[in-house]
N, C-alpha and C positions, 0 to 999 in steps of 0.2 A: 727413832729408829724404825725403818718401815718391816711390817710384819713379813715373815717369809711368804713366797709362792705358794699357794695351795697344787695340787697335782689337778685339780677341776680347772682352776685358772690358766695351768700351761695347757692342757688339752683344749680350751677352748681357745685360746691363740694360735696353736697349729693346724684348727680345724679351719678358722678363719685364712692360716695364710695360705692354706692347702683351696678353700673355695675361691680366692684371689687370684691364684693361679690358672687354675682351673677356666676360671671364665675369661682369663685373656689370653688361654691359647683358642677359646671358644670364638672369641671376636676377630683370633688374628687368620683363626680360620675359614670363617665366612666371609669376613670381609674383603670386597674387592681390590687387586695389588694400587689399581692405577686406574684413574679416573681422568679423561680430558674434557676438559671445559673451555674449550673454542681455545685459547691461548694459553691457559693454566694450566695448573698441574695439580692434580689433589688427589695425595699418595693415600690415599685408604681409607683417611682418619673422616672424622664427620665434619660438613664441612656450614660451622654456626654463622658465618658474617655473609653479607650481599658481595655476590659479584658482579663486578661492571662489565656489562655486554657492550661492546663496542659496534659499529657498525659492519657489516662482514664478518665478524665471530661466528664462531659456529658451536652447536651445544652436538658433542660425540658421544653416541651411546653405546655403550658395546659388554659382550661377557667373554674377557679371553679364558675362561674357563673350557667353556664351551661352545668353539665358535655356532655347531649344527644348532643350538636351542633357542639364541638370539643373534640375528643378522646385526651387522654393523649399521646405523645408520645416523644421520647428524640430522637439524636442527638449523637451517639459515635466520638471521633476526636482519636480515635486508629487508624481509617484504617478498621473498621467493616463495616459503614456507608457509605461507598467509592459510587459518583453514585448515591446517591438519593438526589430529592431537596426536597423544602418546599412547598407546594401547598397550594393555596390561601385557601384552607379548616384547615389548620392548622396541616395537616400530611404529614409525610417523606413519598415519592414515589419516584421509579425509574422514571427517562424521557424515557417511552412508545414510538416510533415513530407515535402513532398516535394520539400523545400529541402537536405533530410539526404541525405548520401552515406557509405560506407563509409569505413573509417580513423580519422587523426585518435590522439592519444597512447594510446599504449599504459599500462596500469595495472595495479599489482604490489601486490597484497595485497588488494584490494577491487576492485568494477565499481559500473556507472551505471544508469542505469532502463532504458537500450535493452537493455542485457545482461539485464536480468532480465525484458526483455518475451520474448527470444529464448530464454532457457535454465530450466525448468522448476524446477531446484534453485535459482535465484538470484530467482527471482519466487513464490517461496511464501509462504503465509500463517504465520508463525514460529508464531503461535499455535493453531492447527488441534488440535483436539481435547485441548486442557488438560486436568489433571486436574480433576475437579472437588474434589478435596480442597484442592487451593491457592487456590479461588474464593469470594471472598465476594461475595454481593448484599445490601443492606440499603438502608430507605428511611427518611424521615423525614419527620412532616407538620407538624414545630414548627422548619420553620428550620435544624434541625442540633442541636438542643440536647440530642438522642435519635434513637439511631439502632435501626432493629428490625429483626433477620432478614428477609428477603423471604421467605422459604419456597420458593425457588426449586428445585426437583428437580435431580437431578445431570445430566440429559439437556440442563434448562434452560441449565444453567450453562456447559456445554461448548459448547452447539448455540451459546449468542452469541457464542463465539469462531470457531466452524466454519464455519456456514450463514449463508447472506443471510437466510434467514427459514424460517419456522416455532418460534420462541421471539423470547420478548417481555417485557420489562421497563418499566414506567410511573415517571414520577416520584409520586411519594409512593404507589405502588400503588393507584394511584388506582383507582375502580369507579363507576358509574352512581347511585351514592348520597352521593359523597364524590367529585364532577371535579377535576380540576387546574385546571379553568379559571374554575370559580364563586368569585365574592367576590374574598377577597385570598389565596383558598390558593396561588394562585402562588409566590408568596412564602417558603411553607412549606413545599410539596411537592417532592422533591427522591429522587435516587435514586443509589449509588455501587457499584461495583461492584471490589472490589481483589482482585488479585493477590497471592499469597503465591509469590516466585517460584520457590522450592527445590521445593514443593510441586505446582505446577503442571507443572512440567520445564521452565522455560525459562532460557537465559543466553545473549544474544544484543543486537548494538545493531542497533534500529531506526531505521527513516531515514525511516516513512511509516508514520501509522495510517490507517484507513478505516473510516469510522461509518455504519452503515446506520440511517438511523430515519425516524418522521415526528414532522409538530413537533403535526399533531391537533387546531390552536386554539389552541394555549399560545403566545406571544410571546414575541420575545427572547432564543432558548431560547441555550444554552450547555454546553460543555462545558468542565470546568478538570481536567485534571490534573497531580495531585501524586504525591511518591513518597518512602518512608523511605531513605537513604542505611544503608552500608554497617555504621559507625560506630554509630548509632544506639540504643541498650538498650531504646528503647519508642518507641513508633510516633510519631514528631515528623514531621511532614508537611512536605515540602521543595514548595513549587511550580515545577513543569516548563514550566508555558503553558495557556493556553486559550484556545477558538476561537468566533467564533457559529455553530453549527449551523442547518440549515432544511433542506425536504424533506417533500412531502405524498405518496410517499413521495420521500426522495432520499440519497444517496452525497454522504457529508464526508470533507472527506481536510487530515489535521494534520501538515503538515510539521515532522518535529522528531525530530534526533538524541538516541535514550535508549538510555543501556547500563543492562541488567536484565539478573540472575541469583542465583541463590546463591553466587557466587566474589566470592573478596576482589575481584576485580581490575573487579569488576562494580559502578559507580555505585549503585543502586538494587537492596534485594534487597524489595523490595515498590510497587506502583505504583497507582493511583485512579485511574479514570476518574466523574467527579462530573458528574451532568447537572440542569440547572434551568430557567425560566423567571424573566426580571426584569420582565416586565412585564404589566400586565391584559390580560383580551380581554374585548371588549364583546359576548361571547355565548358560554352555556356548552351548546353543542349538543353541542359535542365533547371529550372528558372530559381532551385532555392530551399532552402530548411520552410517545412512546411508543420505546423503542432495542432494535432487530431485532437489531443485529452487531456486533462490533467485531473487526478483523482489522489485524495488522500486520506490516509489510514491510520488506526488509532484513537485510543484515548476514549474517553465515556459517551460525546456527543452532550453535553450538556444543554447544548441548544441547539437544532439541527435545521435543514432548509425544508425537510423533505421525513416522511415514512421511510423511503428505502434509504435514507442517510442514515437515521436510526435504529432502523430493525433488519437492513439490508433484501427488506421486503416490496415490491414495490405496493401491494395492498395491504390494509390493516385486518387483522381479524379478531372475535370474541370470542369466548367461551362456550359459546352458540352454534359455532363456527359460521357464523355469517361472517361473509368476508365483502370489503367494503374497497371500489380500484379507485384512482383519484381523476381518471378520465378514461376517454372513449376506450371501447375493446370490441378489436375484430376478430372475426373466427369464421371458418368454411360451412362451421353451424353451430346450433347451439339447439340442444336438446332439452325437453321437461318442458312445465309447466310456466306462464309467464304470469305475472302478479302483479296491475297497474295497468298504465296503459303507455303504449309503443308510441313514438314520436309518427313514426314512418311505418309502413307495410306494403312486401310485394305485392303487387298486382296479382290478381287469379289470372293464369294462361287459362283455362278451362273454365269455362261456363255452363252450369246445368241449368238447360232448356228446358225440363219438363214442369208441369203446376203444382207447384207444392206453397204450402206453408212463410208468409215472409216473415215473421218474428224466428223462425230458424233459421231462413238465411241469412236476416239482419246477425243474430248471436254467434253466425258463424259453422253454424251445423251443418250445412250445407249451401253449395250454390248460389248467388245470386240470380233472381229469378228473371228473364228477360222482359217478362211483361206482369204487371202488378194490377189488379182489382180494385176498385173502389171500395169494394167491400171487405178487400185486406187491410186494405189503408186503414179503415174503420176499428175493423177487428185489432189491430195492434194497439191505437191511441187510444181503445178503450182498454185494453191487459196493462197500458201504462200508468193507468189514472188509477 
């Protein structure tokens, strides 16, 4: 026979059904009537399973409490919406940069794009100054079916890795007798440009290329690149991605993780960057897709071509701050002391005439003397001895 109720035991029963209560008029109070999610319907309650976003759906945000506190606004998952978040105010907005604050995870082994806008070694062009012995350029005005040397110079070859401009590469090497844009040579005219990457010096994963060109008439234009994997005994072309290009002139930028190098442990030890046109143009004024650059971004540099590939510097420096350029450097002038001795020196415009001293004008202290003494002559090659 079970013992009677104690009067503690009923009091804490109706405390409990009293705080039961209690907190589901709490939740039925705060919580919102009517929730739309693109085609459903989620009356209040919490909502624990995935929903399927169909193409066109649309995610509806809204507080019909108070329409003044939160604007209505939705949510496309077509690809319209691309780019904006949800802001603690209850509206879709682009991420502004001057929405970015300091902080936020820390990260071990690798960094982000803001890191590489702020630190000179982690935002450098990996490819800056290739060898040109790892470069190939060739074109082709049959589709592909034959490809020919471009005859491109070694200055050429580097300069489209390096520079924004002053080197240039056409599809199908086009010329003002033979456009990319007349008839159907669009079609045919085509232009590639590959890496050989042991050659070149490069072993590095990119995360971001940058194509400087213009498209000149041509339609359509594209770029596809491919790359021989590691494995490979003969050039079997693996395809990476490709993107449309355009730009009269302008700056394309192909998001896309690629490990190149000569090490086993490197995806790709050869890469293509292939450029064409698919489609006519209804006027051949202008002879063609033309590519000024190709530079790319990311990754450690584990073997580089180049200083400025590495350090994003074009000279190296020390501790010393002795800084060290890796060729010629012009300037309107160049002040201080020189140290060694100069290849080349201006001529004197002015000549002091008067008799002086030639061990100072040989040193430099003054003039060159127009007439010299036997007995200077003397005088010197004995101060040398």
């Amino acid at each position: 026979m079970a013992a009677p109720a104690t009067t503690n035991s009923v009091t804490v029963r109706k405390l409990s059904s009293v705080i039961t209560g209690l907190w589901a008029k709490i939740k039925d109070t705060f919580a919102a009537k009517s929730h739309t999610h693109g085609n459903m319907q989620n009356g209040g309650t919490l909502q624990t399973s995935d929903v399927a976003i169909a193409n066109g759906d649309k995610l509806v945000v809204t507080d019909s409490s108070d329409s003044s506190k939160v604007a209505r606004t939705s949510l496309a998952f077509d690809g319209s919406s691309v780019g904006q978040l949800l802001s603690k105010a209850g509206s879709f907005q682009y991420p502004y940069e001057a929405y970015l604050s300091w902080g936020g995870q820390n990260r071990v082994g690798t960094f982000g794009p803001l890191d590489s806008a702020l630190v000179s070694e982690l935002g450098a062009n990996r490819f800056a100054f290739g060898n040109p012995s790892g470069i190939i350029i060739e074109y082709t005005r049959d589709g592909g079916t034959t490809w020919t040397d471009y005859g491109a110079s070694n200055d050429t070859k580097s300069g489209i890795f390096s520079c924004k401009s002053g080197y240039e590469i056409r599809i199908g090497k086009w010329d003002n007798s033979n456009k990319a844009t007349t008839g159907t040579n669009y079609a045919n005219y085509k232009v590639r440009v590959i890496i050989n990457c042991g050659s070149f010096g490069i072993y590095n994963v990119f995360e971001k290329f940058v194509i400087y060109l213009s498209t000149n008439g041509s339609n359509s234009c594209y770029m596809v690149m491919s790359g021989v994997k590691q494995a490979e005994t003969t050039d079997v072309w693996t395809n990476i991605g490709q993107m449309q290009v355009g730009g009269w002139s302008g700056f394309n930028v192909f998001n896309k993780s690629v490990s190149m190098g000569a090490s086993q442990y490197a995806t790709y030890k050869k890469i293509q960057f292939l450029f064409e046109a698919r489609a006519a143009t209804d006027t051949d004024t202008y002879g063609g897709l033309c590519i000024y650059s190709i530079f790319g971004y990311g990754g450690v540099g584990w073997t580089t071509p180049s200083t400025i590939a590495s350090t994003g510097h074009l000279y190296s420096y020390n501790a010393s701050k002795h800084a060290t350029f890796p060729a010629q450097i012009t300037a309107t002038a160049f002040i201080g002391p020189l140290t060694g001795n100069a290849d080349t020196a201006t001529t004197a415009t002015n000549y002091n005439t008067t008799t002086g001293n030639i061990k100072t004008a040989l040193d430099g202290k003054q003039d060159v003397l127009t007439e010299i003494t036997d007995q200077e002559v003397t005088d010197l090659l004995n101060s040398l001895t």
